[in-house]
N, CA, C and O atoms as a GROMACS GRO file, in nm:
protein
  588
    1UNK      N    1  12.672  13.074  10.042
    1UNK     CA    2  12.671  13.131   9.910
    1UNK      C    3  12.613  13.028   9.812
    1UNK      O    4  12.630  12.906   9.821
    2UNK      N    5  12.534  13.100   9.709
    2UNK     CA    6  12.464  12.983   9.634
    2UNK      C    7  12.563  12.950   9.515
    2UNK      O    8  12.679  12.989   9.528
    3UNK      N    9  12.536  12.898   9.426
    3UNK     CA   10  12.647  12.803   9.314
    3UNK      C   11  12.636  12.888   9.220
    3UNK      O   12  12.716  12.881   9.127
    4UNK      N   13  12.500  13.024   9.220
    4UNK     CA   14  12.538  13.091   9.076
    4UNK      C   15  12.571  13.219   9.145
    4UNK      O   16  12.603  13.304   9.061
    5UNK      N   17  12.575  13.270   9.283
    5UNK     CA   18  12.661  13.350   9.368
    5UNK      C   19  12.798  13.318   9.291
    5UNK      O   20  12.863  13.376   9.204
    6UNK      N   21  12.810  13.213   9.356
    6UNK     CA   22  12.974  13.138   9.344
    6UNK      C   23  13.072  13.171   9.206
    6UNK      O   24  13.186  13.217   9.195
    7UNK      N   25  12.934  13.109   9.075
    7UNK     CA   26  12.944  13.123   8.993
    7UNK      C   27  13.008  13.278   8.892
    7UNK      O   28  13.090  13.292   8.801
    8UNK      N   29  12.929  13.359   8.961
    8UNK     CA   30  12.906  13.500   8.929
    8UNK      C   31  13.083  13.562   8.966
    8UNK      O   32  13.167  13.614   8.892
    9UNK      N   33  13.083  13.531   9.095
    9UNK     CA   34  13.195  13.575   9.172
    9UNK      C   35  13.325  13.538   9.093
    9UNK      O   36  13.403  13.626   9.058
   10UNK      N   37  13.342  13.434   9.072
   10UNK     CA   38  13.438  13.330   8.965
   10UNK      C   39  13.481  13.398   8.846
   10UNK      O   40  13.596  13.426   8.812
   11UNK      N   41  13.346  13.428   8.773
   11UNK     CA   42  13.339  13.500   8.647
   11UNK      C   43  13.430  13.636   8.654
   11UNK      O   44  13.514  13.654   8.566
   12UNK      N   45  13.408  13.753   8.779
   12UNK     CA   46  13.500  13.880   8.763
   12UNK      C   47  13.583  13.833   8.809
   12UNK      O   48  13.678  13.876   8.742
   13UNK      N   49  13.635  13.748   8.908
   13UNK     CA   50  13.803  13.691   8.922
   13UNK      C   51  13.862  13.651   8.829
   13UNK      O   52  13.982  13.677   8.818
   14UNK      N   53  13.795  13.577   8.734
   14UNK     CA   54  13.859  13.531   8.570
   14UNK      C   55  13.863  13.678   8.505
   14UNK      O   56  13.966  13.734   8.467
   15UNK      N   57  13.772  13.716   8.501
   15UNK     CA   58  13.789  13.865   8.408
   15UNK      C   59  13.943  13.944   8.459
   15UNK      O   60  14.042  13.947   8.386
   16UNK      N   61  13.938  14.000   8.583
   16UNK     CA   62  14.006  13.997   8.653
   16UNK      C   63  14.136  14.003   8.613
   16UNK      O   64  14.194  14.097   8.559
   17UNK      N   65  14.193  13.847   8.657
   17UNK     CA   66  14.289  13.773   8.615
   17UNK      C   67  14.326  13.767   8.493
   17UNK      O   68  14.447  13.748   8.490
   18UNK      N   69  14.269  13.776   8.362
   18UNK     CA   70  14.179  13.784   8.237
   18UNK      C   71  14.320  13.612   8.223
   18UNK      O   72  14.439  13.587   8.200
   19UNK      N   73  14.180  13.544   8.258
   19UNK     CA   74  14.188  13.388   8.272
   19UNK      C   75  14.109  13.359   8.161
   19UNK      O   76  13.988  13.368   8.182
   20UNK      N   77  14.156  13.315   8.004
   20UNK     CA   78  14.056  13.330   7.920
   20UNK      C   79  13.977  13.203   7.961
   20UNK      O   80  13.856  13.216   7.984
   21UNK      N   81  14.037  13.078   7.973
   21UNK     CA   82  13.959  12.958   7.949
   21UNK      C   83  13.872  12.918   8.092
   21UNK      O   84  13.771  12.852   8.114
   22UNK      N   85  13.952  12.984   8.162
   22UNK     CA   86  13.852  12.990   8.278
   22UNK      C   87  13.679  13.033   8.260
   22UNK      O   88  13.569  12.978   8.266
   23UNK      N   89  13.742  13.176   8.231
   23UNK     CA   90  13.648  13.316   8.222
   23UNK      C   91  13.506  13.223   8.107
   23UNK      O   92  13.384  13.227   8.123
   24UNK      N   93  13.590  13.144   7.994
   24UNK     CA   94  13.498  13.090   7.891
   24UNK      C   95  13.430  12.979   7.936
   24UNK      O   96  13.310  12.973   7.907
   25UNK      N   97  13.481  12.887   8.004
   25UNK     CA   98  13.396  12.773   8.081
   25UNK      C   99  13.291  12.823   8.185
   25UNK      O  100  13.188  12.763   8.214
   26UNK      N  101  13.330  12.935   8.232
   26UNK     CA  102  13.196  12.964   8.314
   26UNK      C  103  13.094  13.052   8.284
   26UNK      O  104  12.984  13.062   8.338
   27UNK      N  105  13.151  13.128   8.177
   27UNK     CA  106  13.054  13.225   8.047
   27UNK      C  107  12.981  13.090   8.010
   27UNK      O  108  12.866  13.084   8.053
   28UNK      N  109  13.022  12.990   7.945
   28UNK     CA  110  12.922  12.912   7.896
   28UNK      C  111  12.844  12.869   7.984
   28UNK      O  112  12.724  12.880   7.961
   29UNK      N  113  12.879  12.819   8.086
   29UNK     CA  114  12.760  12.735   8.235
   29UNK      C  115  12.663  12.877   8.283
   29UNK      O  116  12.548  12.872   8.326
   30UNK      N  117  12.730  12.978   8.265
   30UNK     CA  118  12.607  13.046   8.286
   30UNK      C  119  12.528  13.092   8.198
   30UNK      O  120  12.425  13.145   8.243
   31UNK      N  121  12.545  13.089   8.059
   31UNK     CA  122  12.430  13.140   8.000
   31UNK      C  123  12.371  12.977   7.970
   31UNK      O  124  12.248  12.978   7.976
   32UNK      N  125  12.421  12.854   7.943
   32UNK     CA  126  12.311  12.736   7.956
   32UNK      C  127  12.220  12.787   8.092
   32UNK      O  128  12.099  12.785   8.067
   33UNK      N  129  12.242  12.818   8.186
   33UNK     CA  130  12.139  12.856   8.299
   33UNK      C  131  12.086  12.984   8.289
   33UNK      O  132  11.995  13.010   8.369
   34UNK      N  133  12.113  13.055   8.224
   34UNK     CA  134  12.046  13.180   8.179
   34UNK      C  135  11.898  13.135   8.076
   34UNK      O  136  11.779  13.151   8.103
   35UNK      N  137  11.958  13.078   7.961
   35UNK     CA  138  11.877  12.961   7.907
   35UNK      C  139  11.707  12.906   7.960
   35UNK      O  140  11.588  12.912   7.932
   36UNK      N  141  11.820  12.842   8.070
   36UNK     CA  142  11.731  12.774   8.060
   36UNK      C  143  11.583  12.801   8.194
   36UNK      O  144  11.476  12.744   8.213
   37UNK      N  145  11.678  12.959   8.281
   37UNK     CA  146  11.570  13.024   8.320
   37UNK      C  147  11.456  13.067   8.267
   37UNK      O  148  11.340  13.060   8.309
   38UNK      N  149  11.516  13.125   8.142
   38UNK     CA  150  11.418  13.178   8.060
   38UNK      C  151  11.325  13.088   7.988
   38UNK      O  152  11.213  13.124   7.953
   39UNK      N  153  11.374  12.968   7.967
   39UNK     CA  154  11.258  12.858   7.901
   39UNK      C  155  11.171  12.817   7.977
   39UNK      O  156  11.070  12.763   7.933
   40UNK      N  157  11.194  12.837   8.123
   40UNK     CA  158  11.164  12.715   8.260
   40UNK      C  159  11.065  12.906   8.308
   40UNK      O  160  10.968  12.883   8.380
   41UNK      N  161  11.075  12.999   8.290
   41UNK     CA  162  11.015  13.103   8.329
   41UNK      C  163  11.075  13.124   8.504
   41UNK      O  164  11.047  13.230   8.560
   42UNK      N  165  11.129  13.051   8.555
   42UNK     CA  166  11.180  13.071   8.672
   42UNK      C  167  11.321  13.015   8.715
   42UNK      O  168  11.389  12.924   8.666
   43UNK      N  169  11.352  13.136   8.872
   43UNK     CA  170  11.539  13.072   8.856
   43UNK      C  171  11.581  12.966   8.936
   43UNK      O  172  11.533  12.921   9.040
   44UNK      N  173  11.680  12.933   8.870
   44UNK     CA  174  11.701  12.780   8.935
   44UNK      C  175  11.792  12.756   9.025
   44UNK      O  176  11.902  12.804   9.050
   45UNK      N  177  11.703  12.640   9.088
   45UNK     CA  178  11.783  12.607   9.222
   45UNK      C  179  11.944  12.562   9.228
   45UNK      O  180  12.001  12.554   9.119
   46UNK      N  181  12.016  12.534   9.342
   46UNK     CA  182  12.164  12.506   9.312
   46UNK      C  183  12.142  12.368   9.255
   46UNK      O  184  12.238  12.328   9.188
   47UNK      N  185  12.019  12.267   9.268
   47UNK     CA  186  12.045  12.145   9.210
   47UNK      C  187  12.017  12.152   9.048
   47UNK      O  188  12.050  12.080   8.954
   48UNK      N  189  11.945  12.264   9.058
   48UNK     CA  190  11.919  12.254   8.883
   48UNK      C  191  12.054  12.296   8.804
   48UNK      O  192  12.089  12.253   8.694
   49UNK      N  193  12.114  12.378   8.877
   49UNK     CA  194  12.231  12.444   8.787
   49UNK      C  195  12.336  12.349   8.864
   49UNK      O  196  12.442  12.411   8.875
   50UNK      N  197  12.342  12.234   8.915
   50UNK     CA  198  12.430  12.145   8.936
   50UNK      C  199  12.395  12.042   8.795
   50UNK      O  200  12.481  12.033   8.707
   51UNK      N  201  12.303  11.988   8.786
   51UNK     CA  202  12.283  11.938   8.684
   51UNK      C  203  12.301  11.990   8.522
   51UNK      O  204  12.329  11.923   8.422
   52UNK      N  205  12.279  12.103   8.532
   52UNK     CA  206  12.376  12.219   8.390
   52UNK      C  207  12.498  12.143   8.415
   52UNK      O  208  12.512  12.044   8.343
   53UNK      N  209  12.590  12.167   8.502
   53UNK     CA  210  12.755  12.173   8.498
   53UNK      C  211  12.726  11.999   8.489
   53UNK      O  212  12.803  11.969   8.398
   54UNK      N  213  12.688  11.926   8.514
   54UNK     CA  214  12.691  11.750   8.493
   54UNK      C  215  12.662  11.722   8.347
   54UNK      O  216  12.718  11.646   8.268
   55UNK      N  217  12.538  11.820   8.327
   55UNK     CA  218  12.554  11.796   8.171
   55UNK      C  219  12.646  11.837   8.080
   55UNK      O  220  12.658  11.773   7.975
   56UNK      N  221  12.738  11.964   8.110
   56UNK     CA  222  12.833  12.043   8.051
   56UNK      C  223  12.972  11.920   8.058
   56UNK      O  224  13.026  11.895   7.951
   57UNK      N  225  13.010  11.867   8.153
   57UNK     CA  226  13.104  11.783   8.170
   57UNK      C  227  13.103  11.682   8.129
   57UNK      O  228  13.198  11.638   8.065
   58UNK      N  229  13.002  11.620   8.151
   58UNK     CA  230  12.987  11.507   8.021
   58UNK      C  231  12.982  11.538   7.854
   58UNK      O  232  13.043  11.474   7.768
   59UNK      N  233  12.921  11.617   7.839
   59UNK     CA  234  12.922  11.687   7.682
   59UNK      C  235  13.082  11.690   7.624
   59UNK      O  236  13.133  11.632   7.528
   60UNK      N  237  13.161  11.822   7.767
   60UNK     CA  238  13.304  11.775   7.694
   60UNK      C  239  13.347  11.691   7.710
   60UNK      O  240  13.461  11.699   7.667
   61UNK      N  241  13.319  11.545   7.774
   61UNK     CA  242  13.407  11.467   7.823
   61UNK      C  243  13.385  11.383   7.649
   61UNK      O  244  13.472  11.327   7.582
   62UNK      N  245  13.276  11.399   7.626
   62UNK     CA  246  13.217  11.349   7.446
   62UNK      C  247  13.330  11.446   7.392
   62UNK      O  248  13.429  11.377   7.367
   63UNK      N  249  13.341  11.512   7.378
   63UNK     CA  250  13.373  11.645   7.265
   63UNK      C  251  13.554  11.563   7.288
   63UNK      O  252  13.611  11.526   7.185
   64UNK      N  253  13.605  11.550   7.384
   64UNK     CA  254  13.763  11.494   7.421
   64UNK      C  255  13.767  11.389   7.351
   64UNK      O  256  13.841  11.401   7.254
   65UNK      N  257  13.689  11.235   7.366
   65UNK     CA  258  13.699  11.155   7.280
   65UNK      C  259  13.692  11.148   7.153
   65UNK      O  260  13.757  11.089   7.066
   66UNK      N  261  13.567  11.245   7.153
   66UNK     CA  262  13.589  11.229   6.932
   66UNK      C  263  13.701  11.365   6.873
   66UNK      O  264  13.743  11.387   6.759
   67UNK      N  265  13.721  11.433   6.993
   67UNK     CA  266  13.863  11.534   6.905
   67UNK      C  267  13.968  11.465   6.916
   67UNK      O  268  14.046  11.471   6.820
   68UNK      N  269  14.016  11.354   7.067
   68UNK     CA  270  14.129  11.234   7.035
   68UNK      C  271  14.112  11.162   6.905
   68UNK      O  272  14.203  11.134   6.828
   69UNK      N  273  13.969  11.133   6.885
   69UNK     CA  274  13.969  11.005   6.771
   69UNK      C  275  13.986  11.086   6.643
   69UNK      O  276  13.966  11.032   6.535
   70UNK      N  277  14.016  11.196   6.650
   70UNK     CA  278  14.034  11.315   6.533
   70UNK      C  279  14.174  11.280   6.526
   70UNK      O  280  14.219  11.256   6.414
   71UNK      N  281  14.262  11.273   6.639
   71UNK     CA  282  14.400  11.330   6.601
   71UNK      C  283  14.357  11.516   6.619
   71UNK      O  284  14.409  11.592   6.538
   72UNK      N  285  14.296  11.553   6.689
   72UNK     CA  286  14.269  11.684   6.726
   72UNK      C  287  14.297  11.718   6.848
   72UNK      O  288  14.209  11.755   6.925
   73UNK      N  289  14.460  11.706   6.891
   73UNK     CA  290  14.483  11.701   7.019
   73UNK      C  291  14.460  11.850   7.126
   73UNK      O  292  14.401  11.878   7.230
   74UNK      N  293  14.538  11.913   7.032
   74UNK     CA  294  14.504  12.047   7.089
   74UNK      C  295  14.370  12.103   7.098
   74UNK      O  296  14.358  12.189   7.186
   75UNK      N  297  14.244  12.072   7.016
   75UNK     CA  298  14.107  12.080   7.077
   75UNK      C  299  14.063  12.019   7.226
   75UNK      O  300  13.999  12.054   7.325
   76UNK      N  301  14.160  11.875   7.167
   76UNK     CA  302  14.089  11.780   7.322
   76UNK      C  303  14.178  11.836   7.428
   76UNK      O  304  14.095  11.818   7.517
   77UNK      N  305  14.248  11.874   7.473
   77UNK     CA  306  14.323  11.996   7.550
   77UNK      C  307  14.279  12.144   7.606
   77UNK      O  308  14.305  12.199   7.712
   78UNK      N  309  14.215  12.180   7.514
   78UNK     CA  310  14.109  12.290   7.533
   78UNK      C  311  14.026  12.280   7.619
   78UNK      O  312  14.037  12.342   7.724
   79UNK      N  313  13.879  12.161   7.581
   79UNK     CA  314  13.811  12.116   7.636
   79UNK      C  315  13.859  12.045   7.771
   79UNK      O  316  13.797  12.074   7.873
   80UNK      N  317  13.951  11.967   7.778
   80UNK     CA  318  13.958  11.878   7.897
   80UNK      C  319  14.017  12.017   8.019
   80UNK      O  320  14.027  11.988   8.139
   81UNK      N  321  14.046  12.140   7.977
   81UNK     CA  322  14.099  12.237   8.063
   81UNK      C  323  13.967  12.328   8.089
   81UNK      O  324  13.968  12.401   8.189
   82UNK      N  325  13.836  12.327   7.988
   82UNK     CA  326  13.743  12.361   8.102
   82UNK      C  327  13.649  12.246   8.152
   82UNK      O  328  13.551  12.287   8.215
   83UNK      N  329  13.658  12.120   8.137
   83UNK     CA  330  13.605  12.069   8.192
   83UNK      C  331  13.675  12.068   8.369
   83UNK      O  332  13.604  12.062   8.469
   84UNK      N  333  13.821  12.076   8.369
   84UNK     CA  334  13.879  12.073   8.520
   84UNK      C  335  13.806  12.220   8.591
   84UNK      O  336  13.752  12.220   8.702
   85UNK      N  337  13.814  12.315   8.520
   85UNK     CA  338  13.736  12.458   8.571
   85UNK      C  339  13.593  12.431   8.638
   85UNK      O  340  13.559  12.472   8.749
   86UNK      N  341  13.490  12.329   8.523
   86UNK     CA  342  13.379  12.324   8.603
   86UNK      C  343  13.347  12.243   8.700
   86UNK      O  344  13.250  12.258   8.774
   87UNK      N  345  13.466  12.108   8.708
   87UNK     CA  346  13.461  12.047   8.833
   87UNK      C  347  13.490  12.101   8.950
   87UNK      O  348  13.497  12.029   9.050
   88UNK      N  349  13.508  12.214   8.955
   88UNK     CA  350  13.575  12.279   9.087
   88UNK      C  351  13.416  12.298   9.141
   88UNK      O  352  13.392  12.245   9.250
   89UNK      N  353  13.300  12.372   9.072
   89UNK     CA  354  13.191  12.404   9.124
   89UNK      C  355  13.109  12.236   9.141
   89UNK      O  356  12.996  12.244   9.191
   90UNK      N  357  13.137  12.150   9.120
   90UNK     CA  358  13.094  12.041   9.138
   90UNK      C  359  13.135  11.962   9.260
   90UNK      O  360  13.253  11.953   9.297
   91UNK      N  361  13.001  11.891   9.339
   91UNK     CA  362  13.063  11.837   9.462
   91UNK      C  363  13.168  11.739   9.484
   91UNK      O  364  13.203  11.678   9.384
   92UNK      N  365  13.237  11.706   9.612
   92UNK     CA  366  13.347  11.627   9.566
   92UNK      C  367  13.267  11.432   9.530
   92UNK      O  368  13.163  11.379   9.570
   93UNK      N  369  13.372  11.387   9.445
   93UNK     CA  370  13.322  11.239   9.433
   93UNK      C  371  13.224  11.133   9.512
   93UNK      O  372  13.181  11.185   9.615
   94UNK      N  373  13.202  11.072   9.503
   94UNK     CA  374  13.165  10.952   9.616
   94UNK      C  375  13.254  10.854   9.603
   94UNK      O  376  13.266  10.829   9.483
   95UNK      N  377  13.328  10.782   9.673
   95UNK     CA  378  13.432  10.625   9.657
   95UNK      C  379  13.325  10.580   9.637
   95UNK      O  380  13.216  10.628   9.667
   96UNK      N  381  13.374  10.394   9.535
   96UNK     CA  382  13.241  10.324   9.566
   96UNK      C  383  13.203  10.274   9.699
   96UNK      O  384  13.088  10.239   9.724
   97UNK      N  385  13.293  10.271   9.778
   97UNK     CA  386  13.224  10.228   9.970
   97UNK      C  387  13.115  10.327   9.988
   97UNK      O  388  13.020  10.307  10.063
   98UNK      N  389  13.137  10.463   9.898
   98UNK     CA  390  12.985  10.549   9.939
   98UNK      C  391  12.896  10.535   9.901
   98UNK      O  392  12.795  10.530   9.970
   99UNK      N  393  12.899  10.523   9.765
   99UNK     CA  394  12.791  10.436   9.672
   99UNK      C  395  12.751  10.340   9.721
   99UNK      O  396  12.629  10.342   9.739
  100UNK      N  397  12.817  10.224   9.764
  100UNK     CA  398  12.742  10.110   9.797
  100UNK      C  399  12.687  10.120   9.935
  100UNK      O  400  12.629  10.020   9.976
  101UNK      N  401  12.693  10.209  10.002
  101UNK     CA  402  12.649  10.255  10.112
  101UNK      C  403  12.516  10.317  10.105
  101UNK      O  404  12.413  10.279  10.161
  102UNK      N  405  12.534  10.433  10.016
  102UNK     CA  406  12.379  10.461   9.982
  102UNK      C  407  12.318  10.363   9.875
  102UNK      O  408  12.209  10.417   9.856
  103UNK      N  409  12.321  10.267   9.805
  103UNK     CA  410  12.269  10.189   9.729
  103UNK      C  411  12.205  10.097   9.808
  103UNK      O  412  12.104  10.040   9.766
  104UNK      N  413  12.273  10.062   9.971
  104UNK     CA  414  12.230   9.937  10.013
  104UNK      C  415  12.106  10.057  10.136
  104UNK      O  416  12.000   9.999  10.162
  105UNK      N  417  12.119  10.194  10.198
  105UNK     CA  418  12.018  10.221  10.253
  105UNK      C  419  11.901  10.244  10.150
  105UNK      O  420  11.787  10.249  10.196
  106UNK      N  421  11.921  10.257  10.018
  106UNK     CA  422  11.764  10.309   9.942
  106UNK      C  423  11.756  10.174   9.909
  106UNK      O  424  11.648  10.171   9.848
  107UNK      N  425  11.798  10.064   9.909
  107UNK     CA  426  11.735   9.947   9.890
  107UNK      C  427  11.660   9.914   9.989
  107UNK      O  428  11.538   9.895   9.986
  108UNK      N  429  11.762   9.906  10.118
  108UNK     CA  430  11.613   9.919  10.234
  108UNK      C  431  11.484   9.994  10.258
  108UNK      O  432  11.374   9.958  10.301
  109UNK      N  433  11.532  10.107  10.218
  109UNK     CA  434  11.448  10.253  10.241
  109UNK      C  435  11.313  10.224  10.139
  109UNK      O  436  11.215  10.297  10.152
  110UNK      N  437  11.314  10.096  10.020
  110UNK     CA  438  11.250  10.117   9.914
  110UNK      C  439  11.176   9.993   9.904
  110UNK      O  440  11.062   9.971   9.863
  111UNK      N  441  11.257   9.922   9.948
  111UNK     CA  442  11.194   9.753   9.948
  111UNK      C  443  11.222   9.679   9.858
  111UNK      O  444  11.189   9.561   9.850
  112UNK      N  445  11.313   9.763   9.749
  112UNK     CA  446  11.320   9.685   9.625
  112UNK      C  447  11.380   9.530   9.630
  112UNK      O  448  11.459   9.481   9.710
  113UNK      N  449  11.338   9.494   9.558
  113UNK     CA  450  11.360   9.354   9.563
  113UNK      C  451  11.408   9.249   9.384
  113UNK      O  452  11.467   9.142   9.368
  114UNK      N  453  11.355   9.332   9.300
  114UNK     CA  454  11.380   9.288   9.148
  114UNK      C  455  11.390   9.432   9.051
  114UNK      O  456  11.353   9.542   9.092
  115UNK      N  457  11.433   9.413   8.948
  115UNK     CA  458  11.457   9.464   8.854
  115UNK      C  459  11.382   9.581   8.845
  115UNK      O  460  11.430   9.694   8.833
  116UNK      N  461  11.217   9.541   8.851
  116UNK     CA  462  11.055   9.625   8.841
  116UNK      C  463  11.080   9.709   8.917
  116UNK      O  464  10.990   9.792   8.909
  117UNK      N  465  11.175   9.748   9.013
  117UNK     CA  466  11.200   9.851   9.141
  117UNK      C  467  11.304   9.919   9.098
  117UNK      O  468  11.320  10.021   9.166
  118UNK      N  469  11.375   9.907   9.023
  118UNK     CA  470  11.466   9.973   8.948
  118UNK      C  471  11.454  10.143   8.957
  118UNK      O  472  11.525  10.223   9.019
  119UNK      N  473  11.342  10.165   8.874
  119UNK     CA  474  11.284  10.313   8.933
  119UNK      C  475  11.289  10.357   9.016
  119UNK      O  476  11.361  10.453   9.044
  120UNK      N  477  11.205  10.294   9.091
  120UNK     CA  478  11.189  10.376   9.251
  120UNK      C  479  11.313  10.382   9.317
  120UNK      O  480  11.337  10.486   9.378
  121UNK      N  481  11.398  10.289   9.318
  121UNK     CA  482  11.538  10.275   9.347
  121UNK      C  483  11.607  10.408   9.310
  121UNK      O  484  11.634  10.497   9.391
  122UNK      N  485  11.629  10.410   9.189
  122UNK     CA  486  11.716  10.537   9.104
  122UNK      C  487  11.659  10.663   9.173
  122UNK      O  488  11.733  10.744   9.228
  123UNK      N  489  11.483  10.681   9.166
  123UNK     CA  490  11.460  10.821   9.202
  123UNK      C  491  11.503  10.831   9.380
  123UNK      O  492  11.518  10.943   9.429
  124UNK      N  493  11.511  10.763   9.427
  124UNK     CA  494  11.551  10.764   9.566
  124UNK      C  495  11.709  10.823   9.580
  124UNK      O  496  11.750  10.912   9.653
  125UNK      N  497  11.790  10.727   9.469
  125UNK     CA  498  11.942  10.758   9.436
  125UNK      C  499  11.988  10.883   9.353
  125UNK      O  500  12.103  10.928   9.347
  126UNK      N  501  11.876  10.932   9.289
  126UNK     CA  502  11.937  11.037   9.205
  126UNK      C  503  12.005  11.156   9.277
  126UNK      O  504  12.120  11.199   9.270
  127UNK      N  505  11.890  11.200   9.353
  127UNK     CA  506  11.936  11.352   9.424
  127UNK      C  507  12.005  11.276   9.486
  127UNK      O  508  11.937  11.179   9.453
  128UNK      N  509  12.108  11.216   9.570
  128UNK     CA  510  12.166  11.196   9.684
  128UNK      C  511  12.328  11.190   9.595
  128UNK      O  512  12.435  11.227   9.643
  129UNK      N  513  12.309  11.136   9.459
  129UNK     CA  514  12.458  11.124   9.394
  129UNK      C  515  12.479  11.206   9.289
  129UNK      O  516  12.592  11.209   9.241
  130UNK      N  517  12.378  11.283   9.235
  130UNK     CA  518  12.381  11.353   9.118
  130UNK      C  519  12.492  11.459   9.124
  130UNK      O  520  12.503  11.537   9.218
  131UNK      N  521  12.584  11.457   9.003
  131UNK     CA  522  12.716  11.499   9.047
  131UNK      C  523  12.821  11.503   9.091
  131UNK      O  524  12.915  11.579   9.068
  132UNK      N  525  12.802  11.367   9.197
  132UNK     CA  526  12.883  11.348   9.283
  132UNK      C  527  12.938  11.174   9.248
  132UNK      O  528  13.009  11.111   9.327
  133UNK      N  529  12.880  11.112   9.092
  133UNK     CA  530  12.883  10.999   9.031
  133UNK      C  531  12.864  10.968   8.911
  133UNK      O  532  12.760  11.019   8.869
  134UNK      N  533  12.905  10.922   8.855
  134UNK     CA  534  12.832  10.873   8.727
  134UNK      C  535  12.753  10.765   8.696
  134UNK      O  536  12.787  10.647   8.708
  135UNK      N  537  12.613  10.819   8.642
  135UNK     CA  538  12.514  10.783   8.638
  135UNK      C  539  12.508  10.622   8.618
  135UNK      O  540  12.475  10.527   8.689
  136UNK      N  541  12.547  10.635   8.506
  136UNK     CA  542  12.570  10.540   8.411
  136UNK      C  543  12.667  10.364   8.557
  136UNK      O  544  12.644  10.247   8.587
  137UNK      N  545  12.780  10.489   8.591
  137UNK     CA  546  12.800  10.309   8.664
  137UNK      C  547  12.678  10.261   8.799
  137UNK      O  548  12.650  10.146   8.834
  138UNK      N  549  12.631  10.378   8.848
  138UNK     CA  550  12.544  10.340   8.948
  138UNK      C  551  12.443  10.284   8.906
  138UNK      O  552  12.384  10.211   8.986
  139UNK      N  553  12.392  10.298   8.769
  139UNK     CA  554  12.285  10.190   8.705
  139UNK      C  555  12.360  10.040   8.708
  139UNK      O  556  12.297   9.941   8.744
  140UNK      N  557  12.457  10.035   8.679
  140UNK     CA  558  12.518   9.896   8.700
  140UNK      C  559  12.537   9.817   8.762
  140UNK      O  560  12.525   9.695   8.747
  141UNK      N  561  12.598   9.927   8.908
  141UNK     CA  562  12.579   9.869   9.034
  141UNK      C  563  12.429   9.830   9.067
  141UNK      O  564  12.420   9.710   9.092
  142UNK      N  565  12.303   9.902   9.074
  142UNK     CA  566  12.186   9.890   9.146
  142UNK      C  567  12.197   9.742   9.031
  142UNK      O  568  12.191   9.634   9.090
  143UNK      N  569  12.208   9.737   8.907
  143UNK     CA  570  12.146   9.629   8.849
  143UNK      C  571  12.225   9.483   8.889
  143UNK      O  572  12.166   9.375   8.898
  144UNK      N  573  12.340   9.498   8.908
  144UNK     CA  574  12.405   9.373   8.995
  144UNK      C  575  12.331   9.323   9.098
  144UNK      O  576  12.293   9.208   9.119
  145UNK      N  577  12.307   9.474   9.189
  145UNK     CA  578  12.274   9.424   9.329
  145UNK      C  579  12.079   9.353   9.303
  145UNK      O  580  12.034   9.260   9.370
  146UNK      N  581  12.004   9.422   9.200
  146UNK     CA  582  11.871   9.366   9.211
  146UNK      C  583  11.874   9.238   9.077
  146UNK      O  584  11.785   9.156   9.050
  147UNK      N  585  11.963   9.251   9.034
  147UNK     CA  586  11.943   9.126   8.902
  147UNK      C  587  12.040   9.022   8.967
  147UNK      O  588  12.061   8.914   8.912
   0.00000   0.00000   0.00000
């Protein structure tokens, strides 16, 4: 089954259930991919609409911190309850033993050797963790391991 199968299916079980915050976290992930079919003129693959829900989760994971730094608890409560909804369609984690596992085969796989490889490094690493990491520390790691 594909992720906007999945997706779809989810949606009348929330209706369903009449699961509002459910039903609303995945109303929103699908029309950002509704979106952005229509901008892109064609439909998207499960990695493209994996990357929707990575961007959606990070967005609220923003939206939680500045409604905490509000004193807006019950917003950041809201949000942090569909952000748990859209991690369910998201793959499971990587430990860092996995990370550094694939960090040390695309280093081989790539030749990198300094900083200047950085790129080629990442595009090797992207599809293999996208979703399944955050971006942001695996730039840290690759930059330990080549700086």
């Amino acid at each position: 089954m594909t992720l906007i199968e999945r997706l779809k299916d989810e949606q009348k079980s929330a209706m369903r259930a009449k699961d509002k915050v459910r039903l609303g976290a995945i109303r929103l992930v699908l029309a950002e991919v509704k979106q952005r079919e229509v901008d892109e003129q064609m439909p998207l693959t499960d990695e493209n609409i994996l990357a929707v829900l990575v961007k959606k989760v990070k967005q609220g994971r923003d939206s939680v911190a500045q409604y905490t730094d509000a004193g807006r608890q019950d917003l950041a409560d809201s949000e942090l309850a569909e952000i748990a909804v859209l991690e369910e369609f998201m793959p499971k984690p990587l430990s860092d033993e996995e990370i550094s596992a694939l960090l040390d085969d695309a280093i081989a796989a790539t030749g990198a050797a300094s900083m200047q490889d950085m790129g080629k490094l990442m595009a090797v690493l992207k599809p293999q963790i996208q979703g399944r990491a955050d971006m942001g520390k695996v730039s840290q790691l690759v930059k330990a391991k080549l700086g």
